[in-house]
N, C-alpha and C positions, 0 to 999 in steps of 0.2 A: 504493500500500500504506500509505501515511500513516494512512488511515482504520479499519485495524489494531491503529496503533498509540495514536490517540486513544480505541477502543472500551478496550483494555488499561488504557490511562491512568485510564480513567474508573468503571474494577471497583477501582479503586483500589492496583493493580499497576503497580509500575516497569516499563515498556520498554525494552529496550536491544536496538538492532537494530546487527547486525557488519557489517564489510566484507567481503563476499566472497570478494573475490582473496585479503587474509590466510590466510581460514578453507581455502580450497582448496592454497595454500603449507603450509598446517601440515601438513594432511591430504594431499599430494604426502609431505613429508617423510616423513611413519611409513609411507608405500607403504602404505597403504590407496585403493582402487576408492570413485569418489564414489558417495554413497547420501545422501537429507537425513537419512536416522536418524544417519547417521555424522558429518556434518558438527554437527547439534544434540548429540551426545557430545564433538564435539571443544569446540563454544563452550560447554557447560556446564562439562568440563575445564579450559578456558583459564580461568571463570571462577572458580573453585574457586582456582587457582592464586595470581588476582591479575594472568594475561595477559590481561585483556582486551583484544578485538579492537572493542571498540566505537566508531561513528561518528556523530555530531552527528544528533540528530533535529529537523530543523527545524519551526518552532512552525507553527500550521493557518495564519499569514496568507502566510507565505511560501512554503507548496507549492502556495496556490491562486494567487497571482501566476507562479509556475512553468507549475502546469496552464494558467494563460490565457495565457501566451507559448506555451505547446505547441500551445495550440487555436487563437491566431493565425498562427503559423507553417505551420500545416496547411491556412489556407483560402486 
């Protein structure tokens, strides 16, 4: 999903991608049923707030050295 987040980068819009397990803890908490409309309410919320749940987006050289340990490890 890195390639996502480079197309965003490149419209000239900030990225900020969450961590998951936070976003579904928050959303556990207010007893809300997961739904992504619900989960993208809650991280526009958090950011609103000043909680952000956001997590390190690593630069293009380091997800593709990722990718080819994934791609080595598979063959």
């Amino acid at each position: 999903m890195g390639w996502v987040s480079d197309e965003v980068a490149q419209a000239g819009l900030k990225p900020q991608l969450s961590n998951c397990y936070k976003v579904e803890q928050m959303r556990k908490a207010r007893g809300s049923v997961k739904t992504n409309k619900k989960d993208a309410t809650c991280c526009r919320c958090c950011r609103r707030s000043r909680h952000v749940v956001a997590v390190w987006r690593a630069p293009a050289e380091v997800r593709d050295r990722r990718e080819w340990m994934r791609y080595r490890a598979d063959v």
